[in-house]
C-alpha positions, 0 to 999 in steps of 0.5 A, spaced: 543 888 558 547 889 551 555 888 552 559 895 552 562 898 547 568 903 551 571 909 546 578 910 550 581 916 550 589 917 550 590 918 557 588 910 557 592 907 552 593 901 555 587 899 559 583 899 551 589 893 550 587 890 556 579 890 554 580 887 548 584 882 551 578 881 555 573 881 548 570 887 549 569 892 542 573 897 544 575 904 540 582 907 543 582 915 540 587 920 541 588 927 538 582 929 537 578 934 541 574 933 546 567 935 543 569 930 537 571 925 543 562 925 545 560 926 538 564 919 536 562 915 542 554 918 541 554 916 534 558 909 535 553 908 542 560 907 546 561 908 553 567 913 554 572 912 559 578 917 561 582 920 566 580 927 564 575 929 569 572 935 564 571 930 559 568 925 562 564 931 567 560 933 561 558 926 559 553 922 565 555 915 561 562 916 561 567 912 566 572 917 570 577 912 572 583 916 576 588 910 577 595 911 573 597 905 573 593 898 569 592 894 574 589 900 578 584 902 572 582 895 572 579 894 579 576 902 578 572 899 571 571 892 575 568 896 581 564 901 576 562 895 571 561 889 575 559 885 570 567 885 566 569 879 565 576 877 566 578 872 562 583 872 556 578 871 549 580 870 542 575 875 539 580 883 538 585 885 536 589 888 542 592 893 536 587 895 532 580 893 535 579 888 529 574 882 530 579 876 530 578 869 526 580 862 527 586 860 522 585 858 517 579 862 515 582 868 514 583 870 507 591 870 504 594 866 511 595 860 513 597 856 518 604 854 515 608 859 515 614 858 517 615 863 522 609 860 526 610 855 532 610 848 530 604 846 536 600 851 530 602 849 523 601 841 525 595 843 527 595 841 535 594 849 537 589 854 534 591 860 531 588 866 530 588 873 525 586 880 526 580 881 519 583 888 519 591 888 520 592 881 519 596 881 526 597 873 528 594 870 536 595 864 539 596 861 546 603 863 548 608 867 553 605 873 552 597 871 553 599 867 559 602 873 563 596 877 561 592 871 564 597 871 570 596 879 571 589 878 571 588 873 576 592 877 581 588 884 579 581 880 580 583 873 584 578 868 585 574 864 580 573 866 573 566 865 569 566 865 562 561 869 558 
């Protein structure tokens, strides 16, 4: 089965950082139309998720989740999609969707910036950039909490795929 695509509507805003943490190629929209919403996730074969029952009533491969809180809409989207992965990757950028590269294989940065931790700029941790914004990844804090939040919403062992 071919990995999804999920168009996010601005009900989720959120869940979209939190699927891209995951890998997952993930479209947030907000402000348009909910025709213009279905014609987006048609011609990107994109799985819309949303919390607007109209919305997603007038699309059969749309995920209504009714959750409003992040760690409800996780286990309502796992519990529809048992194949999500819950393991934190590398791979987008959790703020405009963009494919990351390992540093320093993106053009114009580098892993001597000053403002770097020195695990990164002596080598001893990888570094990753967004291709689109340029935004800067790596494993610190912020990745471990996430990490951390999901363990708790999905406990057991993880599987990596």
């Amino acid at each position: 089965m071919d990995e999804p695509r999920w168009l996010v509507d601005e009900m989720l805003g959120r869940l979209s950082r939190y699927l891209r943490f995951l890998g997952y190629d993930t479209e947030y929209v907000h402000g348009l139309p909910d025709d213009a919403v279905l014609r987006r996730a048609l011609n990107e074969g994109r799985r819309v998720l949303t919390r607007d029952r109209e919305l997603a009533g007038r699309s059969p491969e749309s995920i209504l989740l009714t959750h409003t809180d992040i760690a409800g809409q996780m286990r309502e989207l796992k519990q529809a999609f048992p194949e999500l992965r819950r393991e934190v990757r590398f791979d987008r950028c959790s703020l405009c969707n963009g494919p990351l590269a390992l540093l320093p294989n993106v053009p114009g940065l580098t892993t001597t910036e000053p403002s770097l931790p020195a695990e990164i700029r002596e080598g001893r941790l990888p570094a990753y950039a967004c291709s689109v914004c340029g935004h800067l990844y790596w494993e610190g804090s912020h990745t471990r909490a996430v990490r951390s939040r999901l363990a708790e919403w999905f406990p057991g062992p993880t599987v990596s795929g």
